[in-house]
C-alpha positions in Angstrom: 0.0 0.0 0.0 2.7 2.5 1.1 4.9 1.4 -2.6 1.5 2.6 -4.7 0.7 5.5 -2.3 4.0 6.6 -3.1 3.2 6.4 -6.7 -0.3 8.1 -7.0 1.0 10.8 -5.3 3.9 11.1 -7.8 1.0 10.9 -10.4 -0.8 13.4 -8.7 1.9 16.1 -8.9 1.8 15.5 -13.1 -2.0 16.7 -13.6 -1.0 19.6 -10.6 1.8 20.7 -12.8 -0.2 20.6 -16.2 -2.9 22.7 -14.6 -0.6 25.2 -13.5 1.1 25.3 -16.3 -1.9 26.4 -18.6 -2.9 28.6 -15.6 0.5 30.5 -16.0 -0.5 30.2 -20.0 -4.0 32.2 -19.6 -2.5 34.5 -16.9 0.5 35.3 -19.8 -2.1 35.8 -22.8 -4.8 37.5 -20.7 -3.3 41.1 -20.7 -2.3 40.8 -24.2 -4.4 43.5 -26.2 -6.9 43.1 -28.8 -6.3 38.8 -27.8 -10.0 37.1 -28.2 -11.4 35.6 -25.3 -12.0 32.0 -27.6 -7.6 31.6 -28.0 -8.0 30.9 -24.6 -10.9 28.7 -24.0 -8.2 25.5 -24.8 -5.8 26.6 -22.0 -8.7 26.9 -19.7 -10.1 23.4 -20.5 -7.1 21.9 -20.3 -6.1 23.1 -16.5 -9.8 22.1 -16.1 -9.2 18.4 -17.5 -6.0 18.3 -15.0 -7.6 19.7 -11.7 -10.2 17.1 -12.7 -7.6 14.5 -12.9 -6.2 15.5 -9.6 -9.3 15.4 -7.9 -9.8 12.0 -9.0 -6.6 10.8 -7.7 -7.2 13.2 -4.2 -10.7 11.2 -3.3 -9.0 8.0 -3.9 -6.4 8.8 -1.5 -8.6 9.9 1.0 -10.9 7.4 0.5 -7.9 4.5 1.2 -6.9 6.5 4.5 -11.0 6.2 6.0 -12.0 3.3 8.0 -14.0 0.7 6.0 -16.9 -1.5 7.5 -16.5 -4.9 8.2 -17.4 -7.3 7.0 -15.9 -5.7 3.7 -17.8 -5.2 0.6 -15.1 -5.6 -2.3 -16.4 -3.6 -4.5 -16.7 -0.7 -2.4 -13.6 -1.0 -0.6 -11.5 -1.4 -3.5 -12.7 0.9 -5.6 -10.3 3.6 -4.7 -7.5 1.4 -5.1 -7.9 1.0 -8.6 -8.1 4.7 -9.4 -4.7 5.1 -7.9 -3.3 1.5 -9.3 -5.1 2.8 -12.7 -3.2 5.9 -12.7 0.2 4.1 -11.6 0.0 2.1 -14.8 -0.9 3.8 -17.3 2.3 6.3 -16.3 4.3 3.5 -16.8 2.5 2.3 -20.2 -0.1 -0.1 -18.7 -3.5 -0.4 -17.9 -6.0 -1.2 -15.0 -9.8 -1.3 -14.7 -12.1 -2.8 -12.4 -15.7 -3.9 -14.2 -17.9 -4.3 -11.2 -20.7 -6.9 -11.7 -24.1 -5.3 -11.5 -25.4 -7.8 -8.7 -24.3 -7.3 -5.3 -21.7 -9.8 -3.8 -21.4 -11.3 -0.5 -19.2 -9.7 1.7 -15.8 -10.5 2.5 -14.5 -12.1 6.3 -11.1 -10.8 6.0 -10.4 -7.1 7.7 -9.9 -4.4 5.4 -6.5 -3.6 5.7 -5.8 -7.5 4.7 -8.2 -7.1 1.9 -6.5 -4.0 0.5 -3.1 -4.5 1.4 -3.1 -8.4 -0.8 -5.0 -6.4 -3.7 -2.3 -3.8 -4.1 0.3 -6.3 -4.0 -1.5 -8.4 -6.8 -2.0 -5.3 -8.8 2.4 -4.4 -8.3 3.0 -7.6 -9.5 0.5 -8.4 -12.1 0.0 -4.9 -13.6 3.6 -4.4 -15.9 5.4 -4.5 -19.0 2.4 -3.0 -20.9 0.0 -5.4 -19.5 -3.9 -4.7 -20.1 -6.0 -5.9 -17.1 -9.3 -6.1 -16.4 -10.8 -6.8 -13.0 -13.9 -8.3 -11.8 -15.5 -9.5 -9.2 -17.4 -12.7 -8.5 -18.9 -15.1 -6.2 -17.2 -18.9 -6.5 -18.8 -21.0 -4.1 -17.8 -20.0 -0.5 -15.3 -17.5 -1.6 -15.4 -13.9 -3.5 -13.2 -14.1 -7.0 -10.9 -10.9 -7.8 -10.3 -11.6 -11.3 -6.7 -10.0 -13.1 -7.5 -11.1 -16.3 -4.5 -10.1 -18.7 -2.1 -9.7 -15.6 1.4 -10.4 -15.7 2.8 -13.6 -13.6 2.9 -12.7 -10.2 7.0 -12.3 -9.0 8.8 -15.3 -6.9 7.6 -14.6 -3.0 4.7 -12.8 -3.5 2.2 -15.8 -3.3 3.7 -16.4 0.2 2.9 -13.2 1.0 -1.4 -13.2 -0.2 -1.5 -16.8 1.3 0.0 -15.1 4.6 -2.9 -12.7 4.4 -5.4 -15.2 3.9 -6.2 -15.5 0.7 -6.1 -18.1 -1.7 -4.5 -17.4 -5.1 -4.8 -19.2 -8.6 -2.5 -18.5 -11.8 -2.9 -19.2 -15.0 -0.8 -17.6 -18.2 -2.3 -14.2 -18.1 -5.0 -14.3 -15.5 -4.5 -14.2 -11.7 -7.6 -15.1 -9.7 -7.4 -14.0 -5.8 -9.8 -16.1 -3.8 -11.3 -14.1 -0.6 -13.4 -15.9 2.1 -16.5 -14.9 2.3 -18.7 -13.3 5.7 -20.7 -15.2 7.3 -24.8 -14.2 6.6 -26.4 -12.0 8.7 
């Protein structure tokens, strides 16, 4: 979590710096005489596309630093993450999505932090060299399925370390399925 904090708020600082940039562009171009108001209107969207960018980013952030409720609902709790893993990889020439199923799931037994903390270390590992993946979520008999479909192989270690948290994992070539036990009804 702390490795991809690091790097959304790297990513952050790009759309803060492109908005200012075309800030410092209208401020420049505004006191020019005779200048119509329209040469600027593509400055002034474009710091509005980046601030919008940044906000993104910002909400995700502070959404991943509030308390989730337990049992956890996947979907809600790691939403957020996959803004700020989304934004990680396509700065480094990947991609990330999460395609949420339209039914509700079960919830998940494991605490939040474990829930979050396996899922981030998936994505690190499974989102690189250009990889595409698309996530989604299921129910697989007693368990909740996190689909990576398109993922990289996972590195050496790392399965210790989701098994550690609780979760089953399985890989195939260019899939990685994390296996969450599911809450107990009621």
């Amino acid at each position: 979590m702390q490795h991809l904090a690091s790097r959304a708020a790297h990513e952050l600082k790009n759309p803060l710096n492109g908005a200012l940039l075309n800030v410092e562009v209208l401020r420049g171009r505004a006191t020019r005489a005779g200048l119509a108001a329209v040469a600027l209107a593509p400055f002034a969207d474009a710091a509005a596309t980046e601030l919008a960018r940044a906000t993104e980013l910002t909400e995700a952030l502070l959404a991943l630093a509030r308390p989730v409720a337990e049992p956890v609902d996947l979907s809600v709790a790691l939403q957020p993450l996959f803004v700020l893993a989304g934004a990680v990889a396509r700065a480094e020439g990947s991609s990330v999505e999460l395609a949420l199923a339209p039914s509700a799931l079960g919830r998940c037994a494991l605490a939040a932090n474990a829930v979050r903390g396996t899922v981030a270390l998936a994505l690190a590992g499974a989102v690189r060299d250009g990889a595409v993946v698309i996530a989604s979520l299921a129910e697989q008999g007693d368990e909740l399925a996190l689909r990576l479909n398109g993922a990289a192989a996972l590195p050496a270690g790392m399965g210790t370390r989701i098994h550690e948290a609780g979760v089953r994992f399985d890989e195939v070539p260019r899939r990685v399925t994390l296996l969450f036990p599911r809450a107990a009804a009621g």
